[in-house]
VEXKELO-426228 format. One record per atom (N, C-alpha, C, O): residue number from 1; residue in three letters; atom name; x, y, z. Coordinates in nm, 4 decimals. Atoms other than C-alpha are relative to their C-alpha. Layout:
N
i	aa	at	x	y	z
NUM	ALA	CA	X	Y	Z
...
***
This chain:
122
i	aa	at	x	y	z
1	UNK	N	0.0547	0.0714	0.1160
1	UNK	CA	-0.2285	-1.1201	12.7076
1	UNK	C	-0.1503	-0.0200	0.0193
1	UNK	O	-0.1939	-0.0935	0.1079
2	UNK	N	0.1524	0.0263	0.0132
2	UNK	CA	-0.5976	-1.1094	12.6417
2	UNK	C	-0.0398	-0.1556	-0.0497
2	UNK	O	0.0464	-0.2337	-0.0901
3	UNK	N	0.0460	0.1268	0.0285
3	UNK	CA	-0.8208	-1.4245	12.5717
3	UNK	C	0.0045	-0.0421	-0.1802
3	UNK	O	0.0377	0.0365	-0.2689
4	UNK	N	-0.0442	0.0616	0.1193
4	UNK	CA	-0.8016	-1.6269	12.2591
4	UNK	C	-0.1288	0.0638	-0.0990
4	UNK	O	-0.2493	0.0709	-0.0749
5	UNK	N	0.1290	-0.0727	0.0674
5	UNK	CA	-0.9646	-1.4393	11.9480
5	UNK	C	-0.1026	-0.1432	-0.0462
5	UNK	O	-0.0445	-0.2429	-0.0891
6	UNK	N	0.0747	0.0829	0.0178
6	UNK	CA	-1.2893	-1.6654	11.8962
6	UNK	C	-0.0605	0.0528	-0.1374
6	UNK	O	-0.0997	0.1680	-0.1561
7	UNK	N	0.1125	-0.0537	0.1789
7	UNK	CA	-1.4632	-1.6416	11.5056
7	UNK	C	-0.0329	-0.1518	0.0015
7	UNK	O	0.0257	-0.2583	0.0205
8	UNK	N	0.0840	0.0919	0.0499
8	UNK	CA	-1.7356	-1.8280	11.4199
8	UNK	C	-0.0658	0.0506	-0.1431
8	UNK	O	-0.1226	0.1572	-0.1668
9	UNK	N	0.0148	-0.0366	0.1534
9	UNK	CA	-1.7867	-1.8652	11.0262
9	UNK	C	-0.1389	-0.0863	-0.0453
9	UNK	O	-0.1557	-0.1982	0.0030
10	UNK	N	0.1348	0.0636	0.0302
10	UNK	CA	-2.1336	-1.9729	10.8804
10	UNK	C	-0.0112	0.0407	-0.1113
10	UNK	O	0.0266	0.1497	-0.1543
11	UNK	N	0.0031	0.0021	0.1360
11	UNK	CA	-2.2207	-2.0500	10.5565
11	UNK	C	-0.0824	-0.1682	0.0000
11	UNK	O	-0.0507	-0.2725	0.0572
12	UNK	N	0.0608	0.2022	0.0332
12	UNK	CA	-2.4786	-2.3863	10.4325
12	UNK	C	0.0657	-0.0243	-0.0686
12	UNK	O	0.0394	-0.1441	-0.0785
13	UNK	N	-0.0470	0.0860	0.0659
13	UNK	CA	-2.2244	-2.4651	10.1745
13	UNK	C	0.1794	-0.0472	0.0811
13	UNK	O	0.2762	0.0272	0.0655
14	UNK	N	-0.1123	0.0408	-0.0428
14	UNK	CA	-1.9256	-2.6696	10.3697
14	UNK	C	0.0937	0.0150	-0.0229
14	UNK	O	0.1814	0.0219	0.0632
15	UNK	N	-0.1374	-0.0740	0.0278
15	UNK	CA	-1.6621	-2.5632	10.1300
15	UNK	C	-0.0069	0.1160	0.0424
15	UNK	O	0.0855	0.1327	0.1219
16	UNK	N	-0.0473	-0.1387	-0.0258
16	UNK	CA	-1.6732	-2.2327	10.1889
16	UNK	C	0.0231	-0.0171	0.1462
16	UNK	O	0.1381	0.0164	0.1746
17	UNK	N	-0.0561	-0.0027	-0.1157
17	UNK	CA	-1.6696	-2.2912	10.5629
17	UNK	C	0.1239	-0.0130	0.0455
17	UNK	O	0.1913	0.0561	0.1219
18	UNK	N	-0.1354	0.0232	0.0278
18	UNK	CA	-1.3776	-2.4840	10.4887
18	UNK	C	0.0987	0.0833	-0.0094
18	UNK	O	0.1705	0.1258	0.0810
19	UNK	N	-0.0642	-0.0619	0.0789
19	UNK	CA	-1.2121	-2.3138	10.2779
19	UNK	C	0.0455	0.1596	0.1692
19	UNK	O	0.1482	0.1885	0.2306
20	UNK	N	-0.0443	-0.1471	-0.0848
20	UNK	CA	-1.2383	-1.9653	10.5346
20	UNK	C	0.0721	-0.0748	0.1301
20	UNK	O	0.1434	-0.0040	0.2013
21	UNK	N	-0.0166	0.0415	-0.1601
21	UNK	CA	-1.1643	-2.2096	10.8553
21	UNK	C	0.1676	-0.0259	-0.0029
21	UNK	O	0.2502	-0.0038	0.0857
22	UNK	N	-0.1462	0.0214	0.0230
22	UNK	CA	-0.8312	-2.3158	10.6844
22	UNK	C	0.0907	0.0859	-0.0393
22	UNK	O	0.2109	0.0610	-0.0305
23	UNK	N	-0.0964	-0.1500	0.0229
23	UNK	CA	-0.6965	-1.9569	10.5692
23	UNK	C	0.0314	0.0407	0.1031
23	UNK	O	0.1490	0.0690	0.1258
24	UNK	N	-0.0223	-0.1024	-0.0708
24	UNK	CA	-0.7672	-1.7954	10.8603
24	UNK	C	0.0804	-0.0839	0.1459
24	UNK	O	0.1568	-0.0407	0.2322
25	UNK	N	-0.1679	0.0983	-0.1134
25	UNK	CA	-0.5820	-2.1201	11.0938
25	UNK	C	0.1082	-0.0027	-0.0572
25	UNK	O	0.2038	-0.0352	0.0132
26	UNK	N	-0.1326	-0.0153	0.0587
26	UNK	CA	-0.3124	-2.0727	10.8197
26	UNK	C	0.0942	0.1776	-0.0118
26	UNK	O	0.2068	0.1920	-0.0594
27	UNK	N	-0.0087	-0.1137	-0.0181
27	UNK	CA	-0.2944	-1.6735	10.8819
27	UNK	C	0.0255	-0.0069	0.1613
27	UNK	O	0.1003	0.0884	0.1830
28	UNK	N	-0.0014	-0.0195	-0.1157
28	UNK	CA	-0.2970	-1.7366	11.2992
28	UNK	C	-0.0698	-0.1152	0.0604
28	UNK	O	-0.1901	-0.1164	0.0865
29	UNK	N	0.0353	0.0955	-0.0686
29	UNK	CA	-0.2993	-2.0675	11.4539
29	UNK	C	-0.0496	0.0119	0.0862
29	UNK	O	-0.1182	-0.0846	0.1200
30	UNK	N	-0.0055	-0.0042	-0.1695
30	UNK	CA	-0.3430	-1.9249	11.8041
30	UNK	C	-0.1807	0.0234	-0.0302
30	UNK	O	-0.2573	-0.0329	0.0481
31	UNK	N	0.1827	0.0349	0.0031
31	UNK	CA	-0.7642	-1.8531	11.6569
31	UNK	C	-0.0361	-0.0765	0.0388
31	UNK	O	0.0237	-0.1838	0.0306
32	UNK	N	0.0576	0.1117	-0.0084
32	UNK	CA	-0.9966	-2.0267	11.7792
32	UNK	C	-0.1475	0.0273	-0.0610
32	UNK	O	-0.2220	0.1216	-0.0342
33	UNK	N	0.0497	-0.0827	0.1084
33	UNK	CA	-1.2287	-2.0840	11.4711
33	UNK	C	-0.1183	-0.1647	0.0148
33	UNK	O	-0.0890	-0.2838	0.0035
34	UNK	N	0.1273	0.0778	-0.0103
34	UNK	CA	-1.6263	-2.2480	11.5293
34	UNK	C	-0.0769	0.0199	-0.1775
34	UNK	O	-0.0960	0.1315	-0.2258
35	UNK	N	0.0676	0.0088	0.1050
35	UNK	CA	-1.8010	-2.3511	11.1823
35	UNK	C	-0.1465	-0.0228	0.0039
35	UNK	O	-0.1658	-0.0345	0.1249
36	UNK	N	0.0822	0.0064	-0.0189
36	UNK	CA	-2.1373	-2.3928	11.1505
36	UNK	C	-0.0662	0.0176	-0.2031
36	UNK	O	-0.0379	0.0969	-0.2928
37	UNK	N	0.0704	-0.0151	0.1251
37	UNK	CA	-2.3670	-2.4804	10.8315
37	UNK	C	-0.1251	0.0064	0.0006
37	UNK	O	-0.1837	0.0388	-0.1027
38	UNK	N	0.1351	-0.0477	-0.0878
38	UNK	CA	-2.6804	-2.4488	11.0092
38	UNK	C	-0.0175	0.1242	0.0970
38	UNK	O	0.0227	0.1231	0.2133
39	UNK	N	0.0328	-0.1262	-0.0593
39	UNK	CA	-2.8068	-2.0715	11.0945
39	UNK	C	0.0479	-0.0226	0.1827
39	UNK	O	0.1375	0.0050	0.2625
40	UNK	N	0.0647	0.0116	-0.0929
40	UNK	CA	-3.0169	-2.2069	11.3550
40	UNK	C	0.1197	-0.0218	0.1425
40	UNK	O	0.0998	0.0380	0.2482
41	UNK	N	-0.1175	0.0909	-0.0949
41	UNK	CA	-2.6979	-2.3827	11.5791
41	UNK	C	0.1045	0.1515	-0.0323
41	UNK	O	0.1670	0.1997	0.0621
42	UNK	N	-0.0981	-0.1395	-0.0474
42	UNK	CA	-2.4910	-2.0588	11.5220
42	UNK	C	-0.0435	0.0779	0.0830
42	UNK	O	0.0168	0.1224	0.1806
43	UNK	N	0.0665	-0.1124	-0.0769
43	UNK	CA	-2.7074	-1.8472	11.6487
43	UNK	C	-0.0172	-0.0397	0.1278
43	UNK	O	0.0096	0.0408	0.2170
44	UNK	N	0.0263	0.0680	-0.1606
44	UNK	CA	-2.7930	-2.0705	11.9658
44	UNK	C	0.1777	-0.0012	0.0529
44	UNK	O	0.1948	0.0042	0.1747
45	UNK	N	-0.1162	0.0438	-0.0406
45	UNK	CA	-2.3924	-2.1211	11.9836
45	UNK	C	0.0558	0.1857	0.0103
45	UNK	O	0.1247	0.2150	0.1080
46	UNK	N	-0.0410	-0.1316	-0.0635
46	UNK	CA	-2.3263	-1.7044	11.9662
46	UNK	C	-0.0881	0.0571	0.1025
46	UNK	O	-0.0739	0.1571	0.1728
47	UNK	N	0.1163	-0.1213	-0.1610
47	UNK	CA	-2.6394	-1.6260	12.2208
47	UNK	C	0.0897	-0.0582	0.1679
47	UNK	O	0.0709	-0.0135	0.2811
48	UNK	N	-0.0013	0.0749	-0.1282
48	UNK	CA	-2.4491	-1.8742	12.4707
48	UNK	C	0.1868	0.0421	0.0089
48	UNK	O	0.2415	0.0329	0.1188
49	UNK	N	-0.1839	0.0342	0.0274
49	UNK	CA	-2.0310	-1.8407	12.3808
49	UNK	C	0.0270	0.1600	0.0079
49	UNK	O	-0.0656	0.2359	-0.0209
50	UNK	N	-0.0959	-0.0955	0.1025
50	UNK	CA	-1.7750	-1.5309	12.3273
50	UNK	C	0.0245	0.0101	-0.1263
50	UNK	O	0.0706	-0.0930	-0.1753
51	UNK	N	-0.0346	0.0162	0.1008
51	UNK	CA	-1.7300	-1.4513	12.0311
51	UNK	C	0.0181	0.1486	-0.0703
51	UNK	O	-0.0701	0.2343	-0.0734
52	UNK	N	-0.0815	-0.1147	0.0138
52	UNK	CA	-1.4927	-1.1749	11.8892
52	UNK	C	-0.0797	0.0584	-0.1756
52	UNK	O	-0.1511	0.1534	-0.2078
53	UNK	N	0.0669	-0.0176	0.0938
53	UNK	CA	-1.5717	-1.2272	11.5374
53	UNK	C	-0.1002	-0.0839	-0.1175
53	UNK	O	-0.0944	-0.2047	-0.1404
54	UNK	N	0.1262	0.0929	0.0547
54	UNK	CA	-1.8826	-1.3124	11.3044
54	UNK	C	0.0152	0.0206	-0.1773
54	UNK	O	0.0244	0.1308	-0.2314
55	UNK	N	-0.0504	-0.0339	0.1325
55	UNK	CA	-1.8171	-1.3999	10.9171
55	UNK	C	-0.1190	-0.1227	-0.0172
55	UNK	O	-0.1297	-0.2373	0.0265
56	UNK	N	0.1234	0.0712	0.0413
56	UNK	CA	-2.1434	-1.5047	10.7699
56	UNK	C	-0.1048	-0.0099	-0.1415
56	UNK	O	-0.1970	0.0717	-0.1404
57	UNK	N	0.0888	-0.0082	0.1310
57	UNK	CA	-2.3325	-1.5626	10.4249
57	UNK	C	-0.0866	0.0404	0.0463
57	UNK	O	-0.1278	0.0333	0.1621
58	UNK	N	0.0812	-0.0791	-0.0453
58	UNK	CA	-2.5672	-1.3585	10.3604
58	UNK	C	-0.1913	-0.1192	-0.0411
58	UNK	O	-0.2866	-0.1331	0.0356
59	UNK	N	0.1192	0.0849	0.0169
59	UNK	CA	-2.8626	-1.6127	10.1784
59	UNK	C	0.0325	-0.1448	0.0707
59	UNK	O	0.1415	-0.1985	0.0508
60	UNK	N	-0.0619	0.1018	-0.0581
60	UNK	CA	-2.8805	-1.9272	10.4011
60	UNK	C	-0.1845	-0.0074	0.0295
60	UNK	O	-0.2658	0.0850	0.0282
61	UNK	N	0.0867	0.0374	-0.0488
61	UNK	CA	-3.1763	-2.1471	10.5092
61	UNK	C	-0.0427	0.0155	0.1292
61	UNK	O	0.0416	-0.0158	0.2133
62	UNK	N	0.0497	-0.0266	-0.1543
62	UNK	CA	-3.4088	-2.0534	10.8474
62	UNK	C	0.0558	0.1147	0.0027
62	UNK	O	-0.0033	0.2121	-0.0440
63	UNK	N	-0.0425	-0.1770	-0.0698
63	UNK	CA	-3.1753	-1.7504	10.9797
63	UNK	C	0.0764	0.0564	-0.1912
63	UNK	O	0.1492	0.0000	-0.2729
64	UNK	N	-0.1499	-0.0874	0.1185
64	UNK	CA	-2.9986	-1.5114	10.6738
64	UNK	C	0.1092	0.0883	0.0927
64	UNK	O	0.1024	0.1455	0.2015
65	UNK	N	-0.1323	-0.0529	-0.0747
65	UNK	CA	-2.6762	-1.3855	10.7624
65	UNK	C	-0.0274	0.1456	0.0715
65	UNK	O	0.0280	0.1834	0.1747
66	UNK	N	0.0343	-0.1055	-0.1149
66	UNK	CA	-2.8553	-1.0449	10.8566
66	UNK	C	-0.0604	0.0121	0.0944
66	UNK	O	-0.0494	0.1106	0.1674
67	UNK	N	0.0601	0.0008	-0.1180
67	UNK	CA	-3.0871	-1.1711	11.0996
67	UNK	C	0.1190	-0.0751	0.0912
67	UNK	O	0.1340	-0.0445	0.2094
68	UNK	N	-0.0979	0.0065	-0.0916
68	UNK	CA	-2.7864	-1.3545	11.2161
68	UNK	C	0.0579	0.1529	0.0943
68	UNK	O	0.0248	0.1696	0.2117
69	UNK	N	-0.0651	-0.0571	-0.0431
69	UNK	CA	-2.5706	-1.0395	11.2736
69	UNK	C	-0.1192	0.1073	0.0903
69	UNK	O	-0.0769	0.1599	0.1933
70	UNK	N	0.0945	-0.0517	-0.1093
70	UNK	CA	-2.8872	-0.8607	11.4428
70	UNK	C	-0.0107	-0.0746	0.1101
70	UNK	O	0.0148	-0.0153	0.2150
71	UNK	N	0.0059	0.0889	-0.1406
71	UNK	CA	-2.9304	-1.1240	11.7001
71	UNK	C	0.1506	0.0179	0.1029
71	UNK	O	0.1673	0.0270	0.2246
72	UNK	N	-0.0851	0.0448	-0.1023
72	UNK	CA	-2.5926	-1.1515	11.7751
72	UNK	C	0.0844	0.1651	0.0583
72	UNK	O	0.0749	0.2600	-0.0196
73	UNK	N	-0.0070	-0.0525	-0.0538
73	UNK	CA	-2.4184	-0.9107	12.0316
73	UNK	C	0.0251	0.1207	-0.0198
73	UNK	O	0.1243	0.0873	-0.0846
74	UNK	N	-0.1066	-0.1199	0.0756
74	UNK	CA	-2.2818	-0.5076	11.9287
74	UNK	C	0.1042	-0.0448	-0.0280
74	UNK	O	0.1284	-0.0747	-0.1449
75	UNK	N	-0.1638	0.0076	-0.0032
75	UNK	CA	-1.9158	-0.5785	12.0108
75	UNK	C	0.0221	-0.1012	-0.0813
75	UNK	O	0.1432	-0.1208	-0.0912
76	UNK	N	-0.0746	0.0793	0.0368
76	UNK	CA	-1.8991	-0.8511	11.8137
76	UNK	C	0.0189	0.0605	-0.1873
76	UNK	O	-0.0680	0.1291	-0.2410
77	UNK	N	-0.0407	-0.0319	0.0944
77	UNK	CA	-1.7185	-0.8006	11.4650
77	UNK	C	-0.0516	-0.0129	-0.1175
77	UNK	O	0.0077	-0.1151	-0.1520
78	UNK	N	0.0981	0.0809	0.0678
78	UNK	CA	-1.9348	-0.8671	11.1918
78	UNK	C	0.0546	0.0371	-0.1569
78	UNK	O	0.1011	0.1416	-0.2026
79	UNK	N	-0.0704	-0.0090	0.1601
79	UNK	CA	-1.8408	-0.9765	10.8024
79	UNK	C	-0.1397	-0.1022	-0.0453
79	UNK	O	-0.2008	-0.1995	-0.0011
80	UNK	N	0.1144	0.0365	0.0983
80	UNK	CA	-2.0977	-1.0304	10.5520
80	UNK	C	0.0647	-0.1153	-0.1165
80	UNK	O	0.1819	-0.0819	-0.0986
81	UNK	N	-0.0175	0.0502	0.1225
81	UNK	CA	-2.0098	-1.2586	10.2531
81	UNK	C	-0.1453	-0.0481	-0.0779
81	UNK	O	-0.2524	-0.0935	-0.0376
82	UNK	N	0.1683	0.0752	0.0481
82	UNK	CA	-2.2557	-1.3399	9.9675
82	UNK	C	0.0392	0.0371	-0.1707
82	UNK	O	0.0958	0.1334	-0.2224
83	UNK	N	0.0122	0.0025	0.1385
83	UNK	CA	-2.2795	-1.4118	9.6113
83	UNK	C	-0.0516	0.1099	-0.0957
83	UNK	O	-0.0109	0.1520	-0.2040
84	UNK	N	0.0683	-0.1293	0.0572
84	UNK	CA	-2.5233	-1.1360	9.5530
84	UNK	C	0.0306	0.1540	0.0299
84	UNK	O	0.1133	0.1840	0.1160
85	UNK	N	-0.0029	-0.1103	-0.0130
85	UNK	CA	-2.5549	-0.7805	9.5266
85	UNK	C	0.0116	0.0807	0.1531
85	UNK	O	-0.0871	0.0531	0.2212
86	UNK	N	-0.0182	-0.0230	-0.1265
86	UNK	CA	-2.4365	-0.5917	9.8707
86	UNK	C	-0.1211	0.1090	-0.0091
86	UNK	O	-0.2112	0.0917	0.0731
87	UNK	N	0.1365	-0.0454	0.0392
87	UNK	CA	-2.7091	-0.3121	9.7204
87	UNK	C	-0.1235	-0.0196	0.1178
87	UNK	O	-0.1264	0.0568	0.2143
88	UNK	N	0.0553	0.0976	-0.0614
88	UNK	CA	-2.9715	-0.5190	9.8860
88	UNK	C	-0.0143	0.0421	0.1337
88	UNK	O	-0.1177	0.0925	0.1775
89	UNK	N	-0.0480	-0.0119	-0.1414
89	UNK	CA	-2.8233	-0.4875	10.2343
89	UNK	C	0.1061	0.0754	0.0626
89	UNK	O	0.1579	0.0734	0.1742
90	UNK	N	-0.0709	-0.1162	-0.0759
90	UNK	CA	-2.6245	-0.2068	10.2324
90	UNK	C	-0.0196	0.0817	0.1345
90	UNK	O	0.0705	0.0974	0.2169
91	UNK	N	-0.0174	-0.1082	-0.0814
91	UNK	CA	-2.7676	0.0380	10.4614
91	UNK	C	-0.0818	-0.0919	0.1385
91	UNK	O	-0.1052	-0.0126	0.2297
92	UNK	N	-0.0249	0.1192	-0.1127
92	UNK	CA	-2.8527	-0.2612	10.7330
92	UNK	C	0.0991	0.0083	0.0143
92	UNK	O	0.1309	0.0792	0.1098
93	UNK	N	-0.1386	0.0254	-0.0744
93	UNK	CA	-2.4831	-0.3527	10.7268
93	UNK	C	0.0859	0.1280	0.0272
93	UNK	O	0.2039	0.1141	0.0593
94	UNK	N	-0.0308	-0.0783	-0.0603
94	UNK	CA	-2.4306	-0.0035	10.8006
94	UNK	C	-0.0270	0.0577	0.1262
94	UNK	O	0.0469	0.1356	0.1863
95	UNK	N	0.0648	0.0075	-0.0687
95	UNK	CA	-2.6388	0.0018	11.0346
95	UNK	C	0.0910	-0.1119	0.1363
95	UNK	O	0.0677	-0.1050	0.2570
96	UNK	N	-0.0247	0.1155	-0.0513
96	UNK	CA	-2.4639	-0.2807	11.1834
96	UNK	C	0.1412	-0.0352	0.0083
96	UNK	O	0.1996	-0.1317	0.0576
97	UNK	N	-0.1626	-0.0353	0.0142
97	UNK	CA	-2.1083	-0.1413	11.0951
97	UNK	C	0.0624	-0.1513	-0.0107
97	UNK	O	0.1538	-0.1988	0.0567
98	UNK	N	-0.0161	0.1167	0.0802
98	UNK	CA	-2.1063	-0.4713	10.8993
98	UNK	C	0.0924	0.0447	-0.1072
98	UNK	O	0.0837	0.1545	-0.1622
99	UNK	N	-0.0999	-0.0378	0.1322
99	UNK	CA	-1.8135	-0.4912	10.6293
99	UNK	C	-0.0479	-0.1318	-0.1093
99	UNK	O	-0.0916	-0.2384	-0.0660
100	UNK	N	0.0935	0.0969	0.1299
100	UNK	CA	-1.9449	-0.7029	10.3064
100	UNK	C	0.1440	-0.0085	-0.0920
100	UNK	O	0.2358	0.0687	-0.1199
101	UNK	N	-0.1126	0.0573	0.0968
101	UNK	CA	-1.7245	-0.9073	10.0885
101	UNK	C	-0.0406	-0.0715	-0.1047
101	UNK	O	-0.0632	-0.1773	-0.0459
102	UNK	N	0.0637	0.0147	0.1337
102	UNK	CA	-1.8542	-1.0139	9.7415
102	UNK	C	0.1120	-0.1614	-0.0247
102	UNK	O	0.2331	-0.1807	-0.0357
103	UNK	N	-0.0707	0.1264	0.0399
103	UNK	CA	-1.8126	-1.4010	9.6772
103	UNK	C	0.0733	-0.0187	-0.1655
103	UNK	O	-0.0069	-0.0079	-0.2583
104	UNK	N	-0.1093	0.0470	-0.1342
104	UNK	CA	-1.4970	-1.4913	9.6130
104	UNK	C	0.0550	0.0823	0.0590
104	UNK	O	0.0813	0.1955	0.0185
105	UNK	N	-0.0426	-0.1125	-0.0983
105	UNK	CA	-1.3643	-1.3628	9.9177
105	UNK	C	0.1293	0.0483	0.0103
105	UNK	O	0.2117	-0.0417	-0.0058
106	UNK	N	-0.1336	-0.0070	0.0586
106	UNK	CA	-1.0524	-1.1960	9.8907
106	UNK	C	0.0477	-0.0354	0.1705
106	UNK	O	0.0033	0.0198	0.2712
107	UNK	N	-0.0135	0.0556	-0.0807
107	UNK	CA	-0.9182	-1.3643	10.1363
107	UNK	C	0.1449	0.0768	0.1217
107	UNK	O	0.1559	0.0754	0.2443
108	UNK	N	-0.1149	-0.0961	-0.0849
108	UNK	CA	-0.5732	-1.1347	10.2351
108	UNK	C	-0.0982	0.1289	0.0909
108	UNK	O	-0.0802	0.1456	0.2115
109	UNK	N	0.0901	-0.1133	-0.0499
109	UNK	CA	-0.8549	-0.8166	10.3028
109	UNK	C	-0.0303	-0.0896	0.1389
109	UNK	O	0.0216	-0.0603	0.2466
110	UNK	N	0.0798	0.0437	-0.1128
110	UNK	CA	-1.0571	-1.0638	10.5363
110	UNK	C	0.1062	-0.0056	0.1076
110	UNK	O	0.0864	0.0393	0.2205
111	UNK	N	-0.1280	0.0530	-0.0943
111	UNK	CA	-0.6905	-1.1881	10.6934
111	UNK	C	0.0257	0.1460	0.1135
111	UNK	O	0.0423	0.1569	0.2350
112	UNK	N	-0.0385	-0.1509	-0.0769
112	UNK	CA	-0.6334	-0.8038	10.7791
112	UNK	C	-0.1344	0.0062	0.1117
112	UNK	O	-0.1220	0.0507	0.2257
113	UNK	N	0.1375	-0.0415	-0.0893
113	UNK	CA	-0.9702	-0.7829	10.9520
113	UNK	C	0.0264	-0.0858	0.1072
113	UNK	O	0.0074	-0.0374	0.2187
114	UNK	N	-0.0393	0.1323	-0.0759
114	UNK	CA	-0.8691	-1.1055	11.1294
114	UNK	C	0.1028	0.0519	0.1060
114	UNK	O	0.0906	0.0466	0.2284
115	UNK	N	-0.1332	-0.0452	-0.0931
115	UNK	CA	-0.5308	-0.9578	11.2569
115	UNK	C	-0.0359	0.1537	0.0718
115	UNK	O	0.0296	0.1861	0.1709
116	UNK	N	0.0096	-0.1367	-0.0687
116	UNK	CA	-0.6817	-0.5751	11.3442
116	UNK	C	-0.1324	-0.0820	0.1502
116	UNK	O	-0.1533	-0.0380	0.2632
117	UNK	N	0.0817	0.0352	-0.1732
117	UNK	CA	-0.9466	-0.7971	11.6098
117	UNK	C	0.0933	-0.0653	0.0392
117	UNK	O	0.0659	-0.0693	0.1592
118	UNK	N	-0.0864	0.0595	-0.0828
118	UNK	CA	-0.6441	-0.9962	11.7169
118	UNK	C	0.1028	0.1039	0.1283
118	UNK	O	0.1374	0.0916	0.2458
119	UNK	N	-0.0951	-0.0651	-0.0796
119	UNK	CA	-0.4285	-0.7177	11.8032
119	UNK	C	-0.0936	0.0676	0.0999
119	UNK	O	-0.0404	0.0934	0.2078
120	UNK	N	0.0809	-0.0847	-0.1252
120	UNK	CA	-0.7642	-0.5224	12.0115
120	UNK	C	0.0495	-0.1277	0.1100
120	UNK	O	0.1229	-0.0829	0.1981
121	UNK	N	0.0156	0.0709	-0.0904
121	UNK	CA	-0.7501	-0.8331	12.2202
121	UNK	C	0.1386	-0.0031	0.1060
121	UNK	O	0.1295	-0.0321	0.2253
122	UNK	N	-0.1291	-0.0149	-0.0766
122	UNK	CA	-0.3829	-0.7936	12.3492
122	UNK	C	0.0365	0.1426	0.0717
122	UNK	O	0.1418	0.1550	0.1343
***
């Protein structure tokens, strides 16, 4: 048995943190799932922690969700969400073998993404 999958979800508006922190503990209790509504404190909390996977808005105050997923490590899993046009930041999150999810998030798709890094870990 491998270590416990770790996701950390970021977003400045609290529901949505919510909202993703309680699907994805209602999809697989055994997660262990870090929120964050401040860039700045994610980013200091993925330069220092494990962390399997990264599910992050893309407009956000101080860091945006793509300087997030640049900072933070290759291996780690990276999911875009964002209100706006993926256009924009397409060929970055290819770059970055980033998957983009257009707010609202469909939340079964993300679940699958959730369960294909659970099962690498075992």
């Amino acid at each position: 048995m491998g270590h416990t999958l770790e996701v950390v979800v970021v977003d400045d508006e609290e529901q949505i943190t919510e909202l993703l922190k309680t699907y994805i503990r209602y999809t697989d209790q055994e997660t262990s799932i870090h929120t964050f509504n401040d860039s700045t404190i994610a980013k200091e909390f993925i330069a220092h922690n494990l962390v399997d996977v990264l599910i992050t808005d893309y407009r956000m105050p101080r860091f945006d969700g793509l300087q997030l997923m640049e900072s933070a490590p290759r291996q780690i899993r990276k999911i875009m969400i964002s209100g706006y046009d993926s256009n924009i930041v397409e060929e970055k999150l290819q770059k970055l073998n980033a998957t983009f999810f257009e707010k609202p998030v469909n939340l079964r798709a993300l679940g699958k993404i959730i369960s294909e890094q659970r099962e690498k870990l075992q």
